[in-house]
MDAnalysis code that builds the backbone (N, CA, C; Angstrom):
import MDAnalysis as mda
import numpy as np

u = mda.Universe.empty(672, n_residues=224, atom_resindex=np.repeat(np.arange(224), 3), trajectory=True)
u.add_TopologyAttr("name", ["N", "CA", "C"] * 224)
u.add_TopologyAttr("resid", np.arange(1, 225))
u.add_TopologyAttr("resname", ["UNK", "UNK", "UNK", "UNK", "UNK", "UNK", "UNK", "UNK", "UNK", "UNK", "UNK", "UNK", "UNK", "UNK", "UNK", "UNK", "UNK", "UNK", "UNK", "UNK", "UNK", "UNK", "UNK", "UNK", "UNK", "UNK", "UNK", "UNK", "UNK", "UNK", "UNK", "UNK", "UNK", "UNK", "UNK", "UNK", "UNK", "UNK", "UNK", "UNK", "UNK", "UNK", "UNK", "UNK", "UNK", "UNK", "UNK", "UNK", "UNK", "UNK", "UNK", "UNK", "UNK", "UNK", "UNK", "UNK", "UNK", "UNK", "UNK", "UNK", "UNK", "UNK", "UNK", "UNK", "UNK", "UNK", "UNK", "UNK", "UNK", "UNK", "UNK", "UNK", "UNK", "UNK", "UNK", "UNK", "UNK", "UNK", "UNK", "UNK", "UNK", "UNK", "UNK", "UNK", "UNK", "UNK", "UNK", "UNK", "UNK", "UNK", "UNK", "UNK", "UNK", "UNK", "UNK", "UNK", "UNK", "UNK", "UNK", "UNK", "UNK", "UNK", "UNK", "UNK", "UNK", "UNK", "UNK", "UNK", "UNK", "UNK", "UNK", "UNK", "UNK", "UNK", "UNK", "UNK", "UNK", "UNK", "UNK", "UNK", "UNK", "UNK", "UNK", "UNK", "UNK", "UNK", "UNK", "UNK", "UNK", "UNK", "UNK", "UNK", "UNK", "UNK", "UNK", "UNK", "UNK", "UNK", "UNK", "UNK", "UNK", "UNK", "UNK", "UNK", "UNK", "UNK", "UNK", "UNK", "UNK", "UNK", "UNK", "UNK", "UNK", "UNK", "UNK", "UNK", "UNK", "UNK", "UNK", "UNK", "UNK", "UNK", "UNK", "UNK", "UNK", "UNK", "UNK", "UNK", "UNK", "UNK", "UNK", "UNK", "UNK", "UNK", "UNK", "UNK", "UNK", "UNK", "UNK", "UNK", "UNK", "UNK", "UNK", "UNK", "UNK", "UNK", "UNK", "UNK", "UNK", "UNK", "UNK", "UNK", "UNK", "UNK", "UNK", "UNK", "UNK", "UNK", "UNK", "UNK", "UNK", "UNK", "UNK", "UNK", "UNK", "UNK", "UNK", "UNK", "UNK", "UNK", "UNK", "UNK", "UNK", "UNK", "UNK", "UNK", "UNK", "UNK", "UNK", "UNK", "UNK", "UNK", "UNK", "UNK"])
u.atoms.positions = np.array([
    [68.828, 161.441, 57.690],
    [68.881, 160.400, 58.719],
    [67.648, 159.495, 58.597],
    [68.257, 158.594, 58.516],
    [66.678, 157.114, 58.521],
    [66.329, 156.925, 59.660],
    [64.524, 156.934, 60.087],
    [63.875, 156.967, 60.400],
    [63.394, 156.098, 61.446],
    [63.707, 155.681, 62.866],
    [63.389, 154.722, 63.648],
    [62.230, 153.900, 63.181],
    [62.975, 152.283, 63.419],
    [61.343, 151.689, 63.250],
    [60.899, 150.787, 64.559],
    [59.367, 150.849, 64.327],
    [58.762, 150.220, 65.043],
    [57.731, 149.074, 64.379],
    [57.322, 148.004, 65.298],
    [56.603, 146.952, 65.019],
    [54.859, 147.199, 64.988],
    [54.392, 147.556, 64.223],
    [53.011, 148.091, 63.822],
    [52.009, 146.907, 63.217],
    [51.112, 146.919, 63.936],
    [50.568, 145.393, 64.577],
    [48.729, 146.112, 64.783],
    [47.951, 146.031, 63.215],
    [46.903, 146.969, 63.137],
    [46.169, 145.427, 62.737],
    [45.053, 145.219, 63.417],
    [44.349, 144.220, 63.015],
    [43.069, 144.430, 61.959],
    [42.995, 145.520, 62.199],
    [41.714, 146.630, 61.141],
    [43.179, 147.792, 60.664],
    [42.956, 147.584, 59.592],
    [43.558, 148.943, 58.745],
    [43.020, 149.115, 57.515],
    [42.244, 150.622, 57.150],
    [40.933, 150.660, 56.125],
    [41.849, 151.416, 54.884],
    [40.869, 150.792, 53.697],
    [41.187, 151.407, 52.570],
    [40.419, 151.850, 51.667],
    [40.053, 152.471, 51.465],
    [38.679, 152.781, 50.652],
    [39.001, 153.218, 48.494],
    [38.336, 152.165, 47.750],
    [38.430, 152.679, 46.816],
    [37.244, 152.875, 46.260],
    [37.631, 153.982, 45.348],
    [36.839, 154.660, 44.807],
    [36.456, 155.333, 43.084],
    [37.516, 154.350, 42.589],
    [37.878, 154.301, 41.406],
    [36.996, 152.922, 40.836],
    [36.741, 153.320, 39.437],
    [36.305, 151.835, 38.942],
    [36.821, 151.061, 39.254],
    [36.324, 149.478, 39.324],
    [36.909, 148.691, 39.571],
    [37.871, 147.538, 38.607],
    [37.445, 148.560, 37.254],
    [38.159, 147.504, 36.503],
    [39.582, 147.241, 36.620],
    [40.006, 147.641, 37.142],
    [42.056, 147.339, 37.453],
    [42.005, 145.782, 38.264],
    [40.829, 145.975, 39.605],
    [41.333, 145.337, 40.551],
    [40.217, 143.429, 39.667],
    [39.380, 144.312, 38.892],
    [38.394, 143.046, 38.051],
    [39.564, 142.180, 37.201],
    [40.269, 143.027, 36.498],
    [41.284, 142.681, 35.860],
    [42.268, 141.837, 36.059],
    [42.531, 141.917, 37.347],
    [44.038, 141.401, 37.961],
    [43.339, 140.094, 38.794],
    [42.106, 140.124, 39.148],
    [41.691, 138.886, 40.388],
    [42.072, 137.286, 39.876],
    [41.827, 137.151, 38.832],
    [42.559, 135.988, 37.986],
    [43.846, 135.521, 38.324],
    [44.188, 137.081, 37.574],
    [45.966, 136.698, 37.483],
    [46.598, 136.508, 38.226],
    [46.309, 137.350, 39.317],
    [46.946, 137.565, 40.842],
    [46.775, 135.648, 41.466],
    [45.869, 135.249, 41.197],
    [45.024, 133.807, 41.855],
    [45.968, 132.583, 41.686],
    [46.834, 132.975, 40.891],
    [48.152, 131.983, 40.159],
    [49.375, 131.724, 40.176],
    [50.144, 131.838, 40.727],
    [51.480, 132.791, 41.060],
    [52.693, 131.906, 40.024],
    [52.170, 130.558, 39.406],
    [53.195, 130.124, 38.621],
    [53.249, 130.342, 37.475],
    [51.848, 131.044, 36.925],
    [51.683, 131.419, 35.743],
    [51.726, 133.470, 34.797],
    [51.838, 133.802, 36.798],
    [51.564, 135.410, 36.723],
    [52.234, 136.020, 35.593],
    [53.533, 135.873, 35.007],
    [54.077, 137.305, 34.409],
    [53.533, 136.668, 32.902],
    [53.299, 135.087, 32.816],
    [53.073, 134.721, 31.232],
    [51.763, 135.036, 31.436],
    [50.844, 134.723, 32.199],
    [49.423, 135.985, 31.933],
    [48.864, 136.653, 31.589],
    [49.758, 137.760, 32.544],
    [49.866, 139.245, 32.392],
    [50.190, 139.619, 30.675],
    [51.387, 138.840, 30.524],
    [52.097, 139.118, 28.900],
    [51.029, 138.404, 27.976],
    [49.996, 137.665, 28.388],
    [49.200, 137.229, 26.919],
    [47.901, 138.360, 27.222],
    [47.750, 138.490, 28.176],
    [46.371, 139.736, 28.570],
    [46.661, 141.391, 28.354],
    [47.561, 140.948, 27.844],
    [48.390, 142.852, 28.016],
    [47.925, 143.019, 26.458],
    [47.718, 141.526, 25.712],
    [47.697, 142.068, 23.880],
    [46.378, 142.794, 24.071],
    [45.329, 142.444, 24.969],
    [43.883, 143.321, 24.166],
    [43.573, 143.984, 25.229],
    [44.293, 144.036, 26.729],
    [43.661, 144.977, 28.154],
    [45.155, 145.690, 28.483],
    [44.229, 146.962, 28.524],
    [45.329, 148.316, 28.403],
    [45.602, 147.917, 30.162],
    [44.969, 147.477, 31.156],
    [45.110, 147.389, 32.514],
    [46.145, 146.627, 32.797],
    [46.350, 145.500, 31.898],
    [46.964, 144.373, 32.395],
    [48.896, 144.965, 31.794],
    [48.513, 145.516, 30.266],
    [49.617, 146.480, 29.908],
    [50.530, 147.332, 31.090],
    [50.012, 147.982, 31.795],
    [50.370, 148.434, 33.055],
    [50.720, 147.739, 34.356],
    [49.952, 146.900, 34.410],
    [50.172, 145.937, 35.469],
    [51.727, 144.739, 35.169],
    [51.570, 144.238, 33.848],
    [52.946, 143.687, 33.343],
    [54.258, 144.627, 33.746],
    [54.467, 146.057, 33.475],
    [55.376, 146.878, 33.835],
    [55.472, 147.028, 35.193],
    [54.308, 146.851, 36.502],
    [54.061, 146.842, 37.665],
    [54.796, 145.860, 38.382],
    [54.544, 144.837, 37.850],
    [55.083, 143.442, 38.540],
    [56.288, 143.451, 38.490],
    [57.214, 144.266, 38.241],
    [58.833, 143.694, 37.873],
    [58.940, 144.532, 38.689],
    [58.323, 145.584, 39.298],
    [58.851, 146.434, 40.722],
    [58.813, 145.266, 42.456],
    [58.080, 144.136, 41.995],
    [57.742, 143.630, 42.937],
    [58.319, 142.238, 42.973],
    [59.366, 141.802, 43.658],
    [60.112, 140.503, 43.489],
    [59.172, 139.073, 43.847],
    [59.607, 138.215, 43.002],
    [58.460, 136.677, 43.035],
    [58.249, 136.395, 44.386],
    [59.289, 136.850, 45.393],
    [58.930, 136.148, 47.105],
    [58.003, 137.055, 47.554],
    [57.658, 138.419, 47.387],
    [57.234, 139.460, 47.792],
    [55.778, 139.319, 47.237],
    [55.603, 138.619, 46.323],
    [54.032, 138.819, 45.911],
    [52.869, 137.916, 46.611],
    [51.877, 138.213, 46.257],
    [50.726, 137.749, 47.306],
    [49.713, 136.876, 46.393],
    [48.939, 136.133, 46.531],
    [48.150, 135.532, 45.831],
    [47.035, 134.830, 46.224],
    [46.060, 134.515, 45.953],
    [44.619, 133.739, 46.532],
    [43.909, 134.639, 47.060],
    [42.252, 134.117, 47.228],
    [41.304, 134.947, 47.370],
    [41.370, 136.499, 48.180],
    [40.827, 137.360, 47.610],
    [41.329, 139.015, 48.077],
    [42.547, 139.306, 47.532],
    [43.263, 138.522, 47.231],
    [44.864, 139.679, 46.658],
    [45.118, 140.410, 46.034],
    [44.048, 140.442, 44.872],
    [43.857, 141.376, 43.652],
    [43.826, 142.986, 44.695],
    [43.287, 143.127, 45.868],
    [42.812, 144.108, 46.864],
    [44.501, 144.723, 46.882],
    [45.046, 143.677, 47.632],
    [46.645, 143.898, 47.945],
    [47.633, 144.584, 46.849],
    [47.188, 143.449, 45.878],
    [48.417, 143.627, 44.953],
    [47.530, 144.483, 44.142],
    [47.200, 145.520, 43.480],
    [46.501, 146.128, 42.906],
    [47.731, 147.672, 42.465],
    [47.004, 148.347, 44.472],
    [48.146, 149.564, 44.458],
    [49.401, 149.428, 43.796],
    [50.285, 148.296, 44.151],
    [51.666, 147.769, 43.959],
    [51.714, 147.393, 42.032],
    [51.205, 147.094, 41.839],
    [51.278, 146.801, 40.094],
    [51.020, 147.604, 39.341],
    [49.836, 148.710, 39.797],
    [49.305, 149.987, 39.354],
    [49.884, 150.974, 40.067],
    [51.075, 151.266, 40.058],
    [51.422, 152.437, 40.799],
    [51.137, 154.082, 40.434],
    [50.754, 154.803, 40.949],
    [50.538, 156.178, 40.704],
    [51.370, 156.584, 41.799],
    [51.085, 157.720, 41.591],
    [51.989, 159.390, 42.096],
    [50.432, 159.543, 43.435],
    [51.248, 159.421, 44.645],
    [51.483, 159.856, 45.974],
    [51.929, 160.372, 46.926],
    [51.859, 160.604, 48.060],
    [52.509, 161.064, 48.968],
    [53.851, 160.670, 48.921],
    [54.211, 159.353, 49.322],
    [55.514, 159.106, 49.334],
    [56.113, 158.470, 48.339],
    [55.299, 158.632, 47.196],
    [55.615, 158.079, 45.752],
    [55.570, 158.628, 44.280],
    [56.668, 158.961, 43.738],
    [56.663, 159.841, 42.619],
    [56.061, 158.611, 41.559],
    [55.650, 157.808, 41.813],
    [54.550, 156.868, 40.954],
    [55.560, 156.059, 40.013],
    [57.031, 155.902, 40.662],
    [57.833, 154.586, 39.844],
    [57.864, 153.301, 40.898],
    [57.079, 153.521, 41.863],
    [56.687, 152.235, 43.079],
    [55.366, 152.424, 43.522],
    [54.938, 151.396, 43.618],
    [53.929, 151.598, 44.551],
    [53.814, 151.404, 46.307],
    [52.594, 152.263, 46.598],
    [52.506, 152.377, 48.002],
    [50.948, 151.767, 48.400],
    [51.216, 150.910, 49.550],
    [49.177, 151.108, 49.843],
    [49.025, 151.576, 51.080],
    [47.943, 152.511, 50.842],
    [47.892, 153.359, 52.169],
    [46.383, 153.028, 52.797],
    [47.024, 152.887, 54.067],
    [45.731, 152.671, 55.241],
    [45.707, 153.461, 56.019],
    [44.248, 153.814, 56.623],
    [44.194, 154.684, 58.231],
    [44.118, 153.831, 59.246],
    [43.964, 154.223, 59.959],
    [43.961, 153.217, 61.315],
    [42.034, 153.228, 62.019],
    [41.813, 154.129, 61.397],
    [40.146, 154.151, 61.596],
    [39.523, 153.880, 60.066],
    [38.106, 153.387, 60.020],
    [37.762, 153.628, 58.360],
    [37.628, 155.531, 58.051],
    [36.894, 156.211, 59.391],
    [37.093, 157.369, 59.217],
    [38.227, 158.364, 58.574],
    [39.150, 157.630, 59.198],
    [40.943, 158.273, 58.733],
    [40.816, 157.879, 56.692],
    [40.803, 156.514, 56.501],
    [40.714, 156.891, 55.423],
    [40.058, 157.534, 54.490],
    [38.827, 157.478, 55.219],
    [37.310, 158.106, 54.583],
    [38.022, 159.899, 53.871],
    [38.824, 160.344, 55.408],
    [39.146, 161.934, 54.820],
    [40.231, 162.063, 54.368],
    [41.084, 161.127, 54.317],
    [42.228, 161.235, 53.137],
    [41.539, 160.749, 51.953],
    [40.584, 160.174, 51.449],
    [40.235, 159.737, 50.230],
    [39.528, 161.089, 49.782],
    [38.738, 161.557, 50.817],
    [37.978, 163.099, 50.378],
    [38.686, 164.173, 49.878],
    [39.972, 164.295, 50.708],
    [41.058, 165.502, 49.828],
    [41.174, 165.004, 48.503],
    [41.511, 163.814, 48.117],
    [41.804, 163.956, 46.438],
    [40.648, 164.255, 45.987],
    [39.937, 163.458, 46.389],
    [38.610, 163.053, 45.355],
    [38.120, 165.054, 45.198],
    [38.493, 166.033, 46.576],
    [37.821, 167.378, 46.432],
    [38.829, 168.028, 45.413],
    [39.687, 167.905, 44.881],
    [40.853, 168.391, 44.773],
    [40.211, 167.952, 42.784],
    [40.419, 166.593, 42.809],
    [39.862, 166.511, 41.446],
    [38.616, 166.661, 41.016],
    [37.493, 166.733, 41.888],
    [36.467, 167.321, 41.371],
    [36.341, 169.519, 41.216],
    [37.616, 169.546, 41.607],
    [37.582, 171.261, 41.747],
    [37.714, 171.173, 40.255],
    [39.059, 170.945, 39.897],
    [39.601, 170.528, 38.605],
    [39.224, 170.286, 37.495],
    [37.753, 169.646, 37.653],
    [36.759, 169.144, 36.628],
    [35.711, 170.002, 36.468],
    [35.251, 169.376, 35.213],
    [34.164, 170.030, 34.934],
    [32.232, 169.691, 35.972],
    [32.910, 168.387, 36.699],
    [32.373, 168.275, 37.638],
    [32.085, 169.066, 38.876],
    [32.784, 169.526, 38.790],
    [33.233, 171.084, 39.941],
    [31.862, 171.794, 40.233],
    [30.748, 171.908, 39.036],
    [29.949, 172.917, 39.105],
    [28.685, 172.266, 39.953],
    [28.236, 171.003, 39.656],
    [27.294, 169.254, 39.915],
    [27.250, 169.126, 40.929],
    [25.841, 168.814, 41.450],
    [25.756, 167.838, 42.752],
    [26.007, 166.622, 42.217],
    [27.030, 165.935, 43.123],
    [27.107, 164.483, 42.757],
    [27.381, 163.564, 44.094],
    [26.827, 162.070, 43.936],
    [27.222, 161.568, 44.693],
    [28.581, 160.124, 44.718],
    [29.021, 160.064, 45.463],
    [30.663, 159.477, 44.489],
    [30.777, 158.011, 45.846],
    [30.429, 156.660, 45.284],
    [30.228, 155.308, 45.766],
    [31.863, 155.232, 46.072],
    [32.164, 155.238, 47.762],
    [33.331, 154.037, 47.786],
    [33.634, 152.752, 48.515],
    [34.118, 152.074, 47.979],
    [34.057, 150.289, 48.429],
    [34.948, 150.781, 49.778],
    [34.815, 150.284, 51.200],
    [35.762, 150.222, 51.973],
    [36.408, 148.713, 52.164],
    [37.415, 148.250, 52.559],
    [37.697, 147.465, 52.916],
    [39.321, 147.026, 54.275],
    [38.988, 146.654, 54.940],
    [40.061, 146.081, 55.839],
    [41.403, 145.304, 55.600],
    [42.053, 145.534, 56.252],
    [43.366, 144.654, 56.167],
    [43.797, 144.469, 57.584],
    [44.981, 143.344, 57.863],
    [45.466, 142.948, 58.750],
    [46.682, 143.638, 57.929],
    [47.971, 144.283, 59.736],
    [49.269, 144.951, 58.782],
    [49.822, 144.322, 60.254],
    [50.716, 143.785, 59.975],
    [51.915, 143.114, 61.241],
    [53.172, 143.376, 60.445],
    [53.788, 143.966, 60.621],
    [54.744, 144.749, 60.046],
    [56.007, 145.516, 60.443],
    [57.366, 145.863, 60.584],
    [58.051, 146.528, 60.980],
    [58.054, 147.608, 60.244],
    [57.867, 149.166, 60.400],
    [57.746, 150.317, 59.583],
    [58.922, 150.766, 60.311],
    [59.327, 152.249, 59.553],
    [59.433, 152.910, 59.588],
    [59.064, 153.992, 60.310],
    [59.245, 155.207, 61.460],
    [58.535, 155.502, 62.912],
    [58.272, 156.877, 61.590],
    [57.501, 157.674, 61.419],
    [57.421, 158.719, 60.552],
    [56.775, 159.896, 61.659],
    [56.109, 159.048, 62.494],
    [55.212, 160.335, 63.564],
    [56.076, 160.921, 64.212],
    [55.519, 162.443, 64.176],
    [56.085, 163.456, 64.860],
    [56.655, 163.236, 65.983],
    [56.354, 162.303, 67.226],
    [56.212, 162.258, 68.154],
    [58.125, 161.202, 68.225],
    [58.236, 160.373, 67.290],
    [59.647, 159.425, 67.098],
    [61.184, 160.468, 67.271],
    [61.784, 159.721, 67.796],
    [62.951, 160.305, 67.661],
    [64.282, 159.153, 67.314],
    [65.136, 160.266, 66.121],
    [64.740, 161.883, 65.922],
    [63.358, 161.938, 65.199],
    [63.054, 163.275, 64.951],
    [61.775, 163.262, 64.306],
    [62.174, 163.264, 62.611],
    [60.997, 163.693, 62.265],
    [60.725, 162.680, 60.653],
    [60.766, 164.193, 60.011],
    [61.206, 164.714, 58.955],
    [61.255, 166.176, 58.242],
    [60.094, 166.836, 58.227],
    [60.194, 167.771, 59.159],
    [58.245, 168.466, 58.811],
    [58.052, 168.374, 57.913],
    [58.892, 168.553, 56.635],
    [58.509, 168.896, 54.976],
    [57.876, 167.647, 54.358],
    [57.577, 166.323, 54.853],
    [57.139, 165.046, 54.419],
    [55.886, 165.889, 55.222],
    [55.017, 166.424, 55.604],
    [53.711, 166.730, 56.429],
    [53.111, 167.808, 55.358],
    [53.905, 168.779, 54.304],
    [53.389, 169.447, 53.785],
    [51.836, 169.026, 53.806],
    [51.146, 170.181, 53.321],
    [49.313, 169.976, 53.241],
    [49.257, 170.157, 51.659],
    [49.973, 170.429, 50.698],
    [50.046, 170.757, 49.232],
    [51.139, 169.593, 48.418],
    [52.304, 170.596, 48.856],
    [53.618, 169.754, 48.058],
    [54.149, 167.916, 48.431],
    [53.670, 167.261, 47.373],
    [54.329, 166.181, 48.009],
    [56.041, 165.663, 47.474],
    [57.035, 167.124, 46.801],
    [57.788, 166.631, 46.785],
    [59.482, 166.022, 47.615],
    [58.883, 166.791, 49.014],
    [59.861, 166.410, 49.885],
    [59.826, 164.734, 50.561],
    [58.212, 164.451, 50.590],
    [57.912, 163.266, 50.819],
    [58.164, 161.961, 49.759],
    [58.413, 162.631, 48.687],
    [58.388, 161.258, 47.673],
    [60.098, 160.907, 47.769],
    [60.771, 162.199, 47.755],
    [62.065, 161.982, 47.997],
    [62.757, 161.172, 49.359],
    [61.343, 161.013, 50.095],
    [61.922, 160.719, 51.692],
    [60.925, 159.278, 51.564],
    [60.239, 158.372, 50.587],
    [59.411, 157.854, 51.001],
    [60.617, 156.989, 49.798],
    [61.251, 157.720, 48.571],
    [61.681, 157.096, 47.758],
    [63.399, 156.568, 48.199],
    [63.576, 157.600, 48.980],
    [64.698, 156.985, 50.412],
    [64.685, 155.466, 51.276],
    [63.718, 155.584, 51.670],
    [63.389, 154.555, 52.644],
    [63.215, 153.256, 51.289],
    [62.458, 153.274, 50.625],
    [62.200, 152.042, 49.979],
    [63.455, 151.435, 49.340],
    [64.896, 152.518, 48.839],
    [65.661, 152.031, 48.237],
    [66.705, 151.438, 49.364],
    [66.320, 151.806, 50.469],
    [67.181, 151.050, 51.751],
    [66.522, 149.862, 52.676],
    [65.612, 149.338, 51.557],
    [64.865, 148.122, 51.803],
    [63.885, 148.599, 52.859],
    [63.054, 149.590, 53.407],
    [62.033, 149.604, 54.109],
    [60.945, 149.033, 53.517],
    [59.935, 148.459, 54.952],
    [58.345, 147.704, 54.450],
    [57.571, 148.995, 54.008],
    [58.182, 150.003, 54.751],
    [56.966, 151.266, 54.557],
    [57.188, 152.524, 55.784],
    [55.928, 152.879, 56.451],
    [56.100, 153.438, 57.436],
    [54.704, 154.296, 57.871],
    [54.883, 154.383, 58.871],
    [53.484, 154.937, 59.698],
    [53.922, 156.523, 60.117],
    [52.828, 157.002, 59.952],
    [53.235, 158.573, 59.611],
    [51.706, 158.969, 60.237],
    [51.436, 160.088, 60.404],
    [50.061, 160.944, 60.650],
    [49.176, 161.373, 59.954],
    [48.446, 160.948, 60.265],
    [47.140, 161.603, 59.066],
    [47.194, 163.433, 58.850],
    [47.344, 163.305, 57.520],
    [47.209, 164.731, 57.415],
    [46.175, 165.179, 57.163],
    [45.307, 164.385, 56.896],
    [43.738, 165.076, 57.028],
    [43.053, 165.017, 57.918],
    [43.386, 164.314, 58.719],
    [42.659, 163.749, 59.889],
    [43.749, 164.110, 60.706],
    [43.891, 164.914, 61.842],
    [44.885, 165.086, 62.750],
    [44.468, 164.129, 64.013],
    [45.105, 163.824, 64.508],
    [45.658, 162.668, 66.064],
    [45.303, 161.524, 65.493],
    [45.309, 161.314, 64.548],
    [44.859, 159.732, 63.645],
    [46.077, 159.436, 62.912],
    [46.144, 157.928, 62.223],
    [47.386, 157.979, 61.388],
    [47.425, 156.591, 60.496],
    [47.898, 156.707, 59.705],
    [48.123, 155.886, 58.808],
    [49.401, 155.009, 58.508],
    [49.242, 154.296, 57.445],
    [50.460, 153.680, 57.209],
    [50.728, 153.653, 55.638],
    [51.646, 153.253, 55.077],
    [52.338, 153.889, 53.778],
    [52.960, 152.465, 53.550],
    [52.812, 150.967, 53.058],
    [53.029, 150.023, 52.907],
    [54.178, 149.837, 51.479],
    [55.002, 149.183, 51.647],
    [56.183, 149.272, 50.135],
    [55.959, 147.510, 50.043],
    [55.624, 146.594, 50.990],
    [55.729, 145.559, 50.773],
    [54.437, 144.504, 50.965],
    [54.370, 143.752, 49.588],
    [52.637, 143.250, 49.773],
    [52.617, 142.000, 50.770],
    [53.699, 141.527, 51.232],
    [53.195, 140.445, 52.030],
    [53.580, 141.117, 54.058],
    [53.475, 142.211, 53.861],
    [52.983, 143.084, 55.350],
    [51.715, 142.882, 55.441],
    [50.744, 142.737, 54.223],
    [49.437, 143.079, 54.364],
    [48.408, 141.727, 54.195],
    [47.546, 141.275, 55.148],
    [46.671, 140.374, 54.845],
    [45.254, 140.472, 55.182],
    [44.681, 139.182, 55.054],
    [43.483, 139.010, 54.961],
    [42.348, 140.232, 54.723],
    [42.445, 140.601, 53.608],
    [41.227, 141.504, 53.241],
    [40.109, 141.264, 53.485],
    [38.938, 141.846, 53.925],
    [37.457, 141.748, 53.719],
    [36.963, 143.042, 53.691],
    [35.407, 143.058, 53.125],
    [34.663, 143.841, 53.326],
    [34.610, 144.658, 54.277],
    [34.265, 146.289, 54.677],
    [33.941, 146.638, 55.803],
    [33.039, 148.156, 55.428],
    [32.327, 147.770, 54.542],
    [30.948, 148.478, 54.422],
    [31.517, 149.604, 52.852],
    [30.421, 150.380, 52.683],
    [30.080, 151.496, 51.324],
    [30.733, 152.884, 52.228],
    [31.216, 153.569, 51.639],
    [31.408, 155.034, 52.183],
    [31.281, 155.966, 51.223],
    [30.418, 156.943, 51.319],
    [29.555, 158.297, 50.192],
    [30.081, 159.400, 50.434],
    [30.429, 159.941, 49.430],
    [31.227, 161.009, 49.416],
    [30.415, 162.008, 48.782],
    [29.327, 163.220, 49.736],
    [29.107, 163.854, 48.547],
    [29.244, 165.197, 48.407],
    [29.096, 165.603, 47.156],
    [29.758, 167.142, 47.051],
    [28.458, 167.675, 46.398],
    [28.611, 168.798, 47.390],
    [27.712, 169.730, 46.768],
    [28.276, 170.954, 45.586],
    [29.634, 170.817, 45.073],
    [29.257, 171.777, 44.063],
    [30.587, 172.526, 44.444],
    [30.668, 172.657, 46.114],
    [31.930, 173.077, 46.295],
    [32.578, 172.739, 47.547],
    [32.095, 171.665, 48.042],
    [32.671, 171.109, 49.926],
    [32.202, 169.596, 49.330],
    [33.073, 168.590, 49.898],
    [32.728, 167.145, 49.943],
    [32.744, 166.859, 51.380],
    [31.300, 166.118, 51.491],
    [31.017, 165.684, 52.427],
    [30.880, 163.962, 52.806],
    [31.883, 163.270, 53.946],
    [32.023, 162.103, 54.006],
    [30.775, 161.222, 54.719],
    [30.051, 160.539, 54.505],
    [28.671, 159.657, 54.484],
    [28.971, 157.783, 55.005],
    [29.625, 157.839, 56.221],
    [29.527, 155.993, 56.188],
    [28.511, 155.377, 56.407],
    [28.634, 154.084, 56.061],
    [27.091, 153.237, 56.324],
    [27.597, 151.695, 56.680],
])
């Protein structure tokens, strides 16, 4: 059963990355152009493995649907670079916001603890730089919180498996949903949103550094 929606109207919604930045360095150009984007992409793809990926990205995302001018590279980034998520077996992309910078701060900390277990980093004090930044989301979602009726499959809440959610996130998108607002699972009474469409999302800016650091075997979240 599909998922009641509601009108989700976040004037701050945080995202924190924490990955190099060369994807989003990569794309700020291209993204800046919108009559020239896919012939771009196709002459930048011969010598940048980023833009290679991003060319295969863009055909998930229809010409009315895309975003462009200063900050969009922010927007359109997730969406062209898609990976494997919560509600995404990584053949779409999703961009995910909290509704506090905190909310995202500790969903960014589960992966980031999860792949530093994994690594050979695992053993290291380290300290791990992430860019935060804001968005405006005016949007019709998808109701995903517990609290909607009917309610949303506990099995999209798993704390491990995300494959009931990709199947339920890969549901909604093929029945034209923007996305949907769901609960923080790292952050409980907080919540997020799960975006399928880039022009839900605007005006990016800055909204400070957030430090992530691990001692070796606990990551600890640091805003400033």
């Amino acid at each position: 059963m599909i998922a009641p929606t509601t009108q989700l109207s976040w004037p701050n919604a945080y995202r924190i990355v924490t990955s190099p930045s060369a994807p989003i360095a990569a794309l700020s150009n291209l993204v800046a152009r919108s009559e020239d984007l896919e012939e771009l992409l196709e002459i930048e793809a011969i010598t940048n493995p980023v833009a290679r990926l991003a060319r295969k990205g863009i055909a998930n995302i229809p010409p009315e649907e895309r975003i462009f001018g200063p900050g969009a590279a922010l927007i359109m980034t997730p969406f062209v670079l898609p990976t494997v998520s919560r509600f995404s077996d990584g053949s779409f992309g999703v961009f995910y916001a909290g509704d506090e910078l905190r909310t995202a701060g500790e969903e960014r900390a589960y992966h980031l603890t999860q792949r530093l277990r994994e690594s050979h980093e695992g053993q290291i004090v380290l300290r791990t730089e992430g860019y935060a930044y804001s968005v405006e989301v005016d949007c019709v979602l998808h109701d995903e919180r517990r609290s909607a009726t009917p309610a949303p499959p506990p099995e999209i809440y798993d704390l491990d498996s995300y494959d009931a959610a990709q199947r339920h996130g890969g549901l909604l998108r093929a029945e034209g949903s923007h996305g949907l607002v769901y609960e923080s699972v790292r952050r409980p009474g907080f919540e997020c949103a799960g975006i399928f469409r880039p022009k839900c999302i605007g005006n990016p800016r800055p909204a400070g550094v957030v430090y992530f650091d691990w001692d070796g075997a606990e990551l600890t979240v640091v805003t400033v």
